[in-house]
C-alpha positions in Angstrom: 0.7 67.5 -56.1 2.4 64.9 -58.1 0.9 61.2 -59.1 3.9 59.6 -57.4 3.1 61.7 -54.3 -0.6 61.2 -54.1 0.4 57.4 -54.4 3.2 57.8 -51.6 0.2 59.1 -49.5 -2.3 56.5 -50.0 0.5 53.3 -49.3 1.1 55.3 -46.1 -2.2 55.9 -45.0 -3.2 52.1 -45.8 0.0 51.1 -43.8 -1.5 53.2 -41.2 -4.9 51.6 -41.6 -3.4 48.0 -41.0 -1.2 48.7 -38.1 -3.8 50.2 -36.2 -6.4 47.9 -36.6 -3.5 44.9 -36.1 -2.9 47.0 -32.4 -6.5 46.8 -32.2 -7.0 43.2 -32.8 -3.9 42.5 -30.9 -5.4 44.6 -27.9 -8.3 42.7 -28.3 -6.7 39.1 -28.5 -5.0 40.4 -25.3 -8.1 40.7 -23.3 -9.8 38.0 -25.0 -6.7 35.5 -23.8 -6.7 36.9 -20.2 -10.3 36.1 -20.0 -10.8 32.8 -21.8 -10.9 29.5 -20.4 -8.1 26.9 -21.8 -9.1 23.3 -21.2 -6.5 20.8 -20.2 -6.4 16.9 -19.8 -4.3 16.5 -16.8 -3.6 14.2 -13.8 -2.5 14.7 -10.0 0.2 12.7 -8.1 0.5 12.6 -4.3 2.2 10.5 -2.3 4.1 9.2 -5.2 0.8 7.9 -6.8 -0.2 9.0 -10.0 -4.1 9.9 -10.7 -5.3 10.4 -14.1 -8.6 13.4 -13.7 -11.6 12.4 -15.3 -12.2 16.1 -16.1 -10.5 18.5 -17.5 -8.5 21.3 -15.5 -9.4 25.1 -16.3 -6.8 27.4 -16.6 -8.2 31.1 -16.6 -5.8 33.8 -15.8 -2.9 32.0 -14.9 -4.8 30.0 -12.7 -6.1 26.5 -12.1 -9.8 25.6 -11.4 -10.3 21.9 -10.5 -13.8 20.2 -9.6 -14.8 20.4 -6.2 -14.8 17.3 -5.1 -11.8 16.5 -6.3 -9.9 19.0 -5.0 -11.4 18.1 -1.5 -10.4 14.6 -1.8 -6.9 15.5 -3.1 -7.0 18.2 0.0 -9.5 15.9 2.8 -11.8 18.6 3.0 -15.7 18.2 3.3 -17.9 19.9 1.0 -20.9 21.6 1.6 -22.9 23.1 -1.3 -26.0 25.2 -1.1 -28.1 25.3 -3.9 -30.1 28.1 -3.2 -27.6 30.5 -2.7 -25.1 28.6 -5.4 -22.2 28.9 -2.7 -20.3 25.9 -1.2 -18.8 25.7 2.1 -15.5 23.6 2.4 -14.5 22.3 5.6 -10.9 20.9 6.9 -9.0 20.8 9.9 -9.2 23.9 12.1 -10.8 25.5 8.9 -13.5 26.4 6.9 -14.1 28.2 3.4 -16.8 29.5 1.6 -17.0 30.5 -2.2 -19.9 31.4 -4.2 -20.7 31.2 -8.2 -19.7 34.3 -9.7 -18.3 35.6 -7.3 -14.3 37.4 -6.8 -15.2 37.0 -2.9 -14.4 34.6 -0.5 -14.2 33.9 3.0 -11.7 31.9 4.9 -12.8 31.5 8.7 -15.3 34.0 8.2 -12.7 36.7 6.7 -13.2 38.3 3.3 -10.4 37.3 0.6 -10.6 38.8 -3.3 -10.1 36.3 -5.8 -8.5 36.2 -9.2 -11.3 33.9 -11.2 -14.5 33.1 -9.0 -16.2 29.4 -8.2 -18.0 28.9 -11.9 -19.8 26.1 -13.2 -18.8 24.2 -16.3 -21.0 21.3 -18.0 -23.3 20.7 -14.2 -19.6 21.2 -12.6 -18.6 23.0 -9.9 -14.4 24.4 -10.5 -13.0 26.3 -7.5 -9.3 27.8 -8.0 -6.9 25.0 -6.7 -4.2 27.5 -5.6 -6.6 29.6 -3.5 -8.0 26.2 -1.3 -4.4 25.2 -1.0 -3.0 28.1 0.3 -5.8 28.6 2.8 -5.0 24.9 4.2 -1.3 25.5 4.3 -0.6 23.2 1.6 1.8 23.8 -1.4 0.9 22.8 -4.8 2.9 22.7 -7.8 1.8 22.6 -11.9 4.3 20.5 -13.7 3.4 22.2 -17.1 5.5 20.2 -19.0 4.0 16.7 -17.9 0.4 18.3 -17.0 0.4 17.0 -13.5 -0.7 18.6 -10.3 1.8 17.6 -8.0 0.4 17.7 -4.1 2.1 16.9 -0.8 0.0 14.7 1.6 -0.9 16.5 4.6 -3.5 14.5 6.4 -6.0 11.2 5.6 -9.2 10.9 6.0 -12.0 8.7 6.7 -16.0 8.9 7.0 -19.0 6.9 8.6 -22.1 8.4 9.4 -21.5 12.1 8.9 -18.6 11.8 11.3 -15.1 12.7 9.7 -11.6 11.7 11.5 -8.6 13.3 9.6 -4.7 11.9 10.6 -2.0 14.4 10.5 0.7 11.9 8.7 4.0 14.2 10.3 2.6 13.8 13.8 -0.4 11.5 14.3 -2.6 14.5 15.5 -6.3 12.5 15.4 -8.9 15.3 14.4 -12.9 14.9 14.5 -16.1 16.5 13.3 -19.7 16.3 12.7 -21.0 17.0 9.0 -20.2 20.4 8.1 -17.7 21.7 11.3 -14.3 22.4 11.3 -12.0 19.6 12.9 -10.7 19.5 15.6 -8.0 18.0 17.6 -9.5 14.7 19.8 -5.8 13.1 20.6 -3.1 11.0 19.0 -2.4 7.8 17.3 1.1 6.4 17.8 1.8 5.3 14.3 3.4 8.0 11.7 2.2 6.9 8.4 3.7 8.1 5.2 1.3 8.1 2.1 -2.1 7.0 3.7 -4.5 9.2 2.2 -8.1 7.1 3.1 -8.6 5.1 6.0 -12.2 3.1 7.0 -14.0 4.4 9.8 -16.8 1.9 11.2 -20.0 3.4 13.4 -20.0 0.9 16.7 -22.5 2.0 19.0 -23.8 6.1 19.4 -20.7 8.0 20.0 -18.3 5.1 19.4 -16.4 5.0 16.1 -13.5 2.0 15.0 -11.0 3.5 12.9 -8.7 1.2 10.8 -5.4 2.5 9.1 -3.0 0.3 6.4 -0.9 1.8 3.6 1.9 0.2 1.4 5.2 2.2 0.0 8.5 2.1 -0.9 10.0 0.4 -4.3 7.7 -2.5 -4.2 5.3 -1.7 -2.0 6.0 -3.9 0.7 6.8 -1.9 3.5 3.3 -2.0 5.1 1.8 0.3 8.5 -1.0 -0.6 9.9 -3.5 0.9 12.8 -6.8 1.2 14.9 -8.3 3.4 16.9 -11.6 3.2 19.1 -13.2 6.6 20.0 -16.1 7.4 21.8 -17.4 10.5 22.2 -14.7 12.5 21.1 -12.1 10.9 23.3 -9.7 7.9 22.0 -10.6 5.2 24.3 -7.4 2.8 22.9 -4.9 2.7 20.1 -2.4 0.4 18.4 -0.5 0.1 15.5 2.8 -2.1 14.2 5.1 -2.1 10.9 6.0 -5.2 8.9 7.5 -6.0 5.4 5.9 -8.0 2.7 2.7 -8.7 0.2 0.3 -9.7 2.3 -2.2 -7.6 4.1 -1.8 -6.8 7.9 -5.1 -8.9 9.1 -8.5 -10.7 7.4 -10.2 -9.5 10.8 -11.8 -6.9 12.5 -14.7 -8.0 14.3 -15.7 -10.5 16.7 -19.3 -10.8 18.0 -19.4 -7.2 17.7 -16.0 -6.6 19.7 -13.4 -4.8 17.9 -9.7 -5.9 17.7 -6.5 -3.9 18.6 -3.2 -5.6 17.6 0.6 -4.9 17.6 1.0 -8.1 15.6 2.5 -9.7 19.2 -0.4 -9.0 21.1 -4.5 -8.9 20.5 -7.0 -7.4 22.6 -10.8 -7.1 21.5 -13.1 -4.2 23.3 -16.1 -4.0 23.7 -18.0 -0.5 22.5 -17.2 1.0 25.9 -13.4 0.2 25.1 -13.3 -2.3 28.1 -11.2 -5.4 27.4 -13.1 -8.4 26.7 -10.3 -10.8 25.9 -6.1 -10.3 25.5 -4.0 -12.8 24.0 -0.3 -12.5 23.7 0.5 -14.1 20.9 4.5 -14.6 20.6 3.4 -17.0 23.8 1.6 -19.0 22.6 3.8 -19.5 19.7 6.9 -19.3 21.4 8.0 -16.8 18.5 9.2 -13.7 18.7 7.3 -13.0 15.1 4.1 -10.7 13.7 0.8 -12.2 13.3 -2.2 -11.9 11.9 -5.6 -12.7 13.4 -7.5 -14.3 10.9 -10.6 -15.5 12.9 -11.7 -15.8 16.6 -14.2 -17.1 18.7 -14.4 -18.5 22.6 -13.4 -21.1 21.4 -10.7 -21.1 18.9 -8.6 -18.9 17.1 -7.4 -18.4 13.6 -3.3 -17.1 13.2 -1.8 -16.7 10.3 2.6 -16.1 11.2 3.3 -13.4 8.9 7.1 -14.2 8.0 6.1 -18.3 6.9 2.6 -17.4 5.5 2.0 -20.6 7.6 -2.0 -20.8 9.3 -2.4 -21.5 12.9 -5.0 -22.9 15.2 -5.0 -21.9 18.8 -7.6 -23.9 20.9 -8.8 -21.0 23.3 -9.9 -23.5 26.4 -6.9 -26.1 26.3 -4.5 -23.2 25.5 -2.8 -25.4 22.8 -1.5 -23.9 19.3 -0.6 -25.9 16.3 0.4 -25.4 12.4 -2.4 -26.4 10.1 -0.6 -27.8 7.6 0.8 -30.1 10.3 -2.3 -31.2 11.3 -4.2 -31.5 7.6 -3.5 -34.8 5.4 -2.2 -32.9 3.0 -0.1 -34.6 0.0 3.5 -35.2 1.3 5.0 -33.0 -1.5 2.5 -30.1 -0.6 3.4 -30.3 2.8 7.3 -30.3 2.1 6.4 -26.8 -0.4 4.6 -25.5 1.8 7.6 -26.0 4.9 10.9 -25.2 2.5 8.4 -21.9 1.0 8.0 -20.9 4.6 11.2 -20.9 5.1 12.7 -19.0 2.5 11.8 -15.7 2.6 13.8 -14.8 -0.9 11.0 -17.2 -2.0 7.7 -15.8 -0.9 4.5 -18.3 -1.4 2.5 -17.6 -4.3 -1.0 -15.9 -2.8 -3.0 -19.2 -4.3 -0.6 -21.6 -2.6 -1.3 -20.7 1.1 -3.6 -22.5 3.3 -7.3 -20.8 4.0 -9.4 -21.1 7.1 -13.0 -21.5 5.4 -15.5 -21.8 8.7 -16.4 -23.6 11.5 -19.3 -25.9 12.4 -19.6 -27.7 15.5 -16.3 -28.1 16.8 -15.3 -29.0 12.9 -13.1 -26.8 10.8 -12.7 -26.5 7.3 -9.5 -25.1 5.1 -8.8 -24.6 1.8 -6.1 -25.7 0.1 -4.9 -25.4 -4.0 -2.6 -28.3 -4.9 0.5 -26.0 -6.6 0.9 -29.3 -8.9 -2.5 -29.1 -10.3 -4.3 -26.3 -9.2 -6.9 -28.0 -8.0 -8.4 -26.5 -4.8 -9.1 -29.4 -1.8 -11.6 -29.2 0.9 -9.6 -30.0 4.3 -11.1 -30.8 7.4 -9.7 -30.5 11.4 -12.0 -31.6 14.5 -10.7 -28.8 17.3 -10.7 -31.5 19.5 -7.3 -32.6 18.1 -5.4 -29.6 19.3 
């Protein structure tokens, strides 16, 4: 054999050499990359609000594994985690699905499902595939790649008090209840249809009675406002109401009254008692002789606090003589205050700054006292109004 030939040989055997070990290493890279974990800062927007995650995502296998609380938050499920068997239970309405560490198998309402990538822990973490939990709720999610955002469609809101969970079903108002770790289920209907609510505040009453309080802002702005409550007792909704409105300011500064709670439409107030009887009903376009939404601000037996929701403008309704007046009619306020505070009032394309409004402070003994910051100086006065006057 020739010298050129045996050197032909060896160049072709190297070549050999180096593409197999390159399909090797390629076939190895392969698996490696359909294993391995990529770790990615990303954020999630429902409801047209935008959340930055304080964690990063995992994406393993073409899938995404988000903490588990936050995906119940993002999803208003419960969580449940055992740590003696490493498995955690999550629980939503009309379902409930259990995952544990390690493992491809899960079970949604009790039936066995095969997973692509298992609950794992990461840095005292526990990541559960988004895509998996969504899909077993009925919800859609979507991975914006190019803006690494989690895109997910409100479904329900929720709100908790002592280990007792209400969900609201946004399309329909469907109200749905459960004890700590139990599916939910449907206890009735609240008439309102919010939009982008996602948390509400539920209050404990009395044992079995629960006051549920709904308000959310959207649109451009954020004015357009929808507010609600609901009284339940043991498992039934005892009374509901609920009203829409435009503007800054928040639907009411009240709840509570001597342990009462208050339903409002914004024409009319009711407060009941923990057994949902009514205690006391005021209609309040009557007693201003307005056809306007208001806000109840404080109450008593003997007096209470409106504030009219298009002027801004406090009122003071005297419960026993059944007389209503403005505040800022009744207060010695400067003259040029009191001409602000009636052209502001008026002009709606001219909303009051939030400083420049009158606030009810407190009462003592028949005396009221208001607060009051002077828009030339910004100095806040100390105002105060004998009930007896009204």
């Amino acid at each position: 054999m020739s010298i050129q030939k045996k050197r032909i040989g060896k160049v072709l055997l190297l070549f050999t050499s180096i593409l197999m070990a390159g399909i090797a290493f390629s076939q190895v890279n392969a698996a490696d990359a359909k294993s391995s974990k990529v770790y990615v800062e990303a954020g999630v927007e429902t409801g047209n609000q935008y959340t930055k995650l304080e964690d990063p995502i995992i994406i393993q296998q073409g899938r995404i594994l988000l903490p588990i609380r936050e995906i119940s938050d993002y999803l208003s499920l419960n969580v449940a985690w055992n740590q003696k068997t490493k498995s955690a239970v999550l629980y939503g309405v009309n379902k409930e699905i259990k995952l544990t560490h390690g493992s491809k198998t899960a079970y949604v309402d009790k039936k066995k499902v095969l997973l692509d990538v298992p609950l794992q822990m990461e840095k005292g973490k526990i990541y559960v595939p988004l895509q998996f939990v969504a899909s077993s709720v009925k919800q859609k999610v979507t991975w914006d790649r190019t803006h690494k955002t989690i895109l997910i469609p409100r479904t329900y809101a929720k709100g908790t008090a002592d280990q007792m969970t209400y969900w609201i079903k946004l399309t329909t108002g469907e109200l749905f209840q459960a004890k700590s770790n139990q599916i939910g289920t449907k206890i009735g209907q609240v008439s309102k249809k919010f939009k982008t609510l996602r948390e509400f505040e539920v209050e404990k009453i009395a044992a079995g009675t629960y006051y549920l309080r709904m308000e959310e802002s959207f649109g451009m702005a954020g004015t357009a406002r929808n507010t609600g409550q609901v009284l339940v007792k043991n498992g039934k909704v005892l009374d509901e109401d609920s009203f829409s409105f435009q503007g800054y300011y928040e639907d009411t500064t009240l709840h509570k009254s001597h342990g009462n709670v208050l339903l409002t439409n914004g024409k009319q107030a009711r407060f009941l008692d923990k057994n949902g009887t009514v205690i006391a009903l005021y209609n309040l376009t009557d007693i201003m002789q307005k056809d306007e939404i208001y806000m109840v601000e404080h109450y008593n037996q003997r007096m209470m606090i409106l504030r009219e929701y298009a002027s801004q403008h406090l009122i003071v309704y005297n419960v026993q003589s059944e007389k209503a007046a403005y505040v800022h009619e009744l207060l010695t306020l400067p003259e040029r205050e009191r001409e602000y505070l009636e052209q502001a009032g008026s002009d709606r394309n001219n909303e009051m700054e939030r400083d420049h409004i009158i606030f009810f402070n407190s009462i003592i003994d028949g005396v009221m006292t208001f607060h009051y910051k002077n828009k030339s100086n910004n100095m806040v006065n100390t105002y105060t109004l004998d009930l007896s006057q009204i």
